[in-house]
C-alpha angles and dihedrals in degrees: 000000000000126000120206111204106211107203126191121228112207097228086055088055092050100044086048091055093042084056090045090052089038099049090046088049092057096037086053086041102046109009105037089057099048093050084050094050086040092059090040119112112255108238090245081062098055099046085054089050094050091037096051088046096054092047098052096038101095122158103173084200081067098057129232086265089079096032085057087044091055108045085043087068088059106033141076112267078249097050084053087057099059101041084051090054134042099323085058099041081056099048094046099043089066092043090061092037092056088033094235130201113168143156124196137184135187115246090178153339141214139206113242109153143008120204100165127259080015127078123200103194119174098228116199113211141177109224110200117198107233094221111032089036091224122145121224123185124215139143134229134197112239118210103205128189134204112235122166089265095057131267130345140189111256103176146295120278120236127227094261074063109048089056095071082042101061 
């Protein structure tokens, strides 16, 4: 049986160390960023999300007036509109009625449908109610628009509406 002695040069050693250094330099320069961009909301995504969150917060102590404040940041100036008008009168009638306070956040969102310049995106949220504490999961389908800005929230989409998505 013959043995093979394997011996290490220390130049070896030192050019093997210089491409190790070299090759993590390049992978944190070129590859990290582009994972990271890569994991990153589109921007389509975010104004669904915002968009989702501001629809479903209601807290009926607050007023409509700041409903209607909240869901105008987000929004298109002809979503505002709407909210300000009889979409909103009908939302927040039952609010008062069932004397909603709820705070709702998106968990996550998924693409469905493009319609350029338009976005449809399915948003999971946790709702929690403001006085019991209890957290309720639902979803809601964003409608998103491009402006020159970005993206803004349009509208839900009712259920006559979700059927032509899926």
């Amino acid at each position: 049986m013959k043995s093979k002695v394997f011996t290490l040069r220390s130049n070896h050693l030192i050019a093997g160390l210089l491409a190790f250094i070299a090759l993590a330099v390049v992978g944190y320069a070129f590859v990290w960023p582009a994972l990271v961009r890569a994991s990153e909301p589109a921007p389509a995504e975010i104004a669904a999300s915002a968009g989702a969150e501001a629809f479903l917060s209601i807290d009926h102590q607050k007023g409509r007036l700041a409903w209607e404040r909240a869901l105008c940041r987000v929004s298109t100036e002809d979503a505002c509109k709407v909210f300000s008008g009889d979409l909103g009168l009908m939302v927040w009638g039952g609010a008062e009625r069932n004397k909603t306070r709820q705070s709702c956040q998106a968990t996550g969102a998924s693409h469905k449908d493009t319609a350029e310049p338009r976005q449809i995106w399915l948003v999971s949220l946790e709702c929690r109610d403001l006085v019991t504490g209890e957290v309720t999961s639902g979803q809601l389908l964003s409608s998103v628009t491009q402006v020159e800005g970005g993206w803004l929230f349009e509208r839900p989409l009712f259920s006559e509406e979700v059927q032509d998505v899926d």
